[in-house]
C-alpha positions as CSV (number, residue, x, y, z in Angstrom):
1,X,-31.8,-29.8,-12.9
2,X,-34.4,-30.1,-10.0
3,X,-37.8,-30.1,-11.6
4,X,-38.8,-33.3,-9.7
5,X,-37.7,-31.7,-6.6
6,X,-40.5,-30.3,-4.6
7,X,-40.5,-27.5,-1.9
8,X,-38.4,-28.1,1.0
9,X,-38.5,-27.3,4.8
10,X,-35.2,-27.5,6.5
11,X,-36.5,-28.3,10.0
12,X,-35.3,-29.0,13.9
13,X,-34.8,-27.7,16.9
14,X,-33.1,-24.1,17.2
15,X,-28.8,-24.8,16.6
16,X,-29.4,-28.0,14.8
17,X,-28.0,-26.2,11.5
18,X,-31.2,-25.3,9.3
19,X,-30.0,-21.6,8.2
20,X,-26.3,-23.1,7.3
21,X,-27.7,-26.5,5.5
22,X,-31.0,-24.8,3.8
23,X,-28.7,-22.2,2.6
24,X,-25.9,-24.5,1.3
25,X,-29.2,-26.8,-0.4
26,X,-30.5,-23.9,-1.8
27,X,-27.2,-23.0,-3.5
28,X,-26.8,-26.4,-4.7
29,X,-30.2,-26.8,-6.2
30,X,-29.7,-23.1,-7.4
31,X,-32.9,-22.0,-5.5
32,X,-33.7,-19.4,-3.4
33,X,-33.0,-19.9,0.2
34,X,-36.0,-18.3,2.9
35,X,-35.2,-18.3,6.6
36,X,-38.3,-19.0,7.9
37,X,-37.1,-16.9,10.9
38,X,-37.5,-13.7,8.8
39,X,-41.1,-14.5,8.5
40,X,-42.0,-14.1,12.4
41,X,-43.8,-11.3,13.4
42,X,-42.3,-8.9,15.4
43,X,-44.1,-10.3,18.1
44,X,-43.2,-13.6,18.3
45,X,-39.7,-12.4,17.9
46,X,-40.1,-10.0,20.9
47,X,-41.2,-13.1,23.0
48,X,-38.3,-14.9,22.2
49,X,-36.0,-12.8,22.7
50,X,-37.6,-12.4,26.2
51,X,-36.8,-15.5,27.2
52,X,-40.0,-17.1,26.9
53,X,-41.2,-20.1,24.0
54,X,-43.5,-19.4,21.5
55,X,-46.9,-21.2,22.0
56,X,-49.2,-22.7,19.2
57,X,-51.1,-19.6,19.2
58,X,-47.9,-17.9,18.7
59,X,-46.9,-20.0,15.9
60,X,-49.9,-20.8,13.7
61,X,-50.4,-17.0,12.1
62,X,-45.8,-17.9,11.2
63,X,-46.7,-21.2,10.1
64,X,-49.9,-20.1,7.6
65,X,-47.2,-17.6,5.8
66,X,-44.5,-20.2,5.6
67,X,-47.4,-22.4,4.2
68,X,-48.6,-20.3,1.7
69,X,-44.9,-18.9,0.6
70,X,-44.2,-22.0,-0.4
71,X,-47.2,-22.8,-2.5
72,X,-46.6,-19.4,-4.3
73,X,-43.3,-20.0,-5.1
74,X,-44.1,-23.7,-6.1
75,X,-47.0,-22.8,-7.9
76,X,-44.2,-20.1,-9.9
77,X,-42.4,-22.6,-10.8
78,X,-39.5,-21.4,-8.5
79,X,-39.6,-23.9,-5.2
80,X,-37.7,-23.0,-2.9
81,X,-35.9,-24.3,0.4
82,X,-36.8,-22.7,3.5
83,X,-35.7,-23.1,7.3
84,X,-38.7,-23.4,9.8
85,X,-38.4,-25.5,12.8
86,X,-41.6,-27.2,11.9
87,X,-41.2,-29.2,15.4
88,X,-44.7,-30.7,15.6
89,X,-46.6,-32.8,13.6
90,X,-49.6,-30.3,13.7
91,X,-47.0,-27.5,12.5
92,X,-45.9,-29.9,9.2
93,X,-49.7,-30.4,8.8
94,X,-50.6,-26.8,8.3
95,X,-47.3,-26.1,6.2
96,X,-48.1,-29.1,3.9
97,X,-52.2,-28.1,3.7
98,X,-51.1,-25.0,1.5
99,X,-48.2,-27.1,-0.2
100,X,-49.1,-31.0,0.3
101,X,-45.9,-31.8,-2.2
102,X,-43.3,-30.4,0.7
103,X,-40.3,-32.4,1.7
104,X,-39.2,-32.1,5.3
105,X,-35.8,-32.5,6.0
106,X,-35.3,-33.3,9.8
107,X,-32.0,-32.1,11.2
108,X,-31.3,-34.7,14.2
109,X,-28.8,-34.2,16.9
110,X,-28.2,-34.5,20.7
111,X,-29.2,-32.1,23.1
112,X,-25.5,-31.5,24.4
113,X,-24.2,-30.9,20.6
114,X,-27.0,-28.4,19.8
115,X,-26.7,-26.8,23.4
116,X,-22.6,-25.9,22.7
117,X,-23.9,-24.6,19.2
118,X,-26.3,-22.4,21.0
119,X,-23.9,-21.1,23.3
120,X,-21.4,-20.4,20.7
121,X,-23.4,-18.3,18.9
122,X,-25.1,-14.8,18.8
123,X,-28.9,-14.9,17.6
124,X,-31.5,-12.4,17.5
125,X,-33.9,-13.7,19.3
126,X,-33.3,-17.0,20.4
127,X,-31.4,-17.3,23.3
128,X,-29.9,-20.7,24.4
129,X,-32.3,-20.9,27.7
130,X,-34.8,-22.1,24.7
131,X,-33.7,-25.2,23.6
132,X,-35.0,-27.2,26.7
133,X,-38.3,-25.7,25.3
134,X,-37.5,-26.6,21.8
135,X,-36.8,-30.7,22.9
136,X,-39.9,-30.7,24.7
137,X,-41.9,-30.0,21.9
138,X,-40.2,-31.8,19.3
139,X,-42.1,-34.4,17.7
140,X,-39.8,-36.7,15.5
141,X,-41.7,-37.0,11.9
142,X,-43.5,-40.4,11.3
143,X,-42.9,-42.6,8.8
144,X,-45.8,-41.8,7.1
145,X,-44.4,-37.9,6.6
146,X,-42.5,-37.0,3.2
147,X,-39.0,-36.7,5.0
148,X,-35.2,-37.0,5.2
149,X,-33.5,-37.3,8.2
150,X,-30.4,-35.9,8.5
151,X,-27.2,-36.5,11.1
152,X,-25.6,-32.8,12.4
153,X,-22.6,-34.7,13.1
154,X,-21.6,-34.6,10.1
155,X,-20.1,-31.5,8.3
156,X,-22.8,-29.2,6.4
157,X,-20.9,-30.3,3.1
158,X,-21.5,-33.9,4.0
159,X,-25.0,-33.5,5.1
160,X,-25.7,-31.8,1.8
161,X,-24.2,-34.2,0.0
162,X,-26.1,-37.0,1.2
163,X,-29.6,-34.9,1.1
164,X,-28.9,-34.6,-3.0
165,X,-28.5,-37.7,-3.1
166,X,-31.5,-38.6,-1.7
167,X,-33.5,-36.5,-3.5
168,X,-35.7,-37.9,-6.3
169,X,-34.1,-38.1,-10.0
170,X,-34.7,-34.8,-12.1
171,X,-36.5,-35.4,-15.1
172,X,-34.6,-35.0,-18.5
């Protein structure tokens, strides 16, 4: 069903919804589903979970193994969908150099929406005192980057529903 379908990064800020719609995607494309989070080492997440952001030093050693996982499972013949905040354009640039056929899907919200998400919730290492952090680095993908943009308004069935849609055609 989805061998046209490349790789795919579930990306935005922290609370915009990437574990719950990559998940869902995944199960709907009958892939394998990576949190990206998972992949942190434990010193990043020791950082975070201090209270402070992660800084491109931080995140370039996180962003090379999300890179290459998903050219290794690509390269398998098993892509999968994986969650990784991907914020900057730098970040999608070193995560597409080991897999150039990635597509990004950008989960898009407000800042108030995101920020009740974040306080309802209970994560290991990211509290909510980060999104300010997370909005300040966000750089919205170009229209020159392979992505779909996605509204958290909606339900996750909805935005899922939409995203398939999008996708290219499967070949027969």
């Amino acid at each position: 069903m989805t061998e046209m379908i490349p790789p795919i990064v579930v990306m935005g800020v922290s609370g915009s919804g990437k574990s719950t719609i990559g998940d869902l995607l995944a199960r709907r494309l009958e892939r394998a589903f990576i949190d990206g989070d998972s992949l942190h080492p434990q010193s990043n997440r020791d950082k975070m979970a201090a209270g402070h952001a992660l800084d491109d030093a931080d995140r370039a050693p996180w962003l090379e193994i999300i890179g290459l996982k998903l050219a290794e499972t690509n390269h398998a013949g098993s892509p999968i969908v994986l969650a990784c905040s991907a914020l900057k354009r730098s970040y999608r640039d070193l995560i597409r150099a080991h897999e150039p056929s990635t597509l990004f899907v950008h989960l898009s919200g407000g800042k108030s929406l995101i920020g009740e998400r974040m306080s309802a919730r209970d994560h290991e290492f990211m509290p909510a005192s980060l999104l300010a952090s997370q909005l300040a680095t966000l750089e919205e993908p170009g229209s020159d980057e392979r992505v779909l943009t996605a509204d958290i308004t909606q339900t996750p069935a909805q935005i899922v529903d939409a995203l398939l849609a999008a996708l290219p055609a499967p070949t027969a």
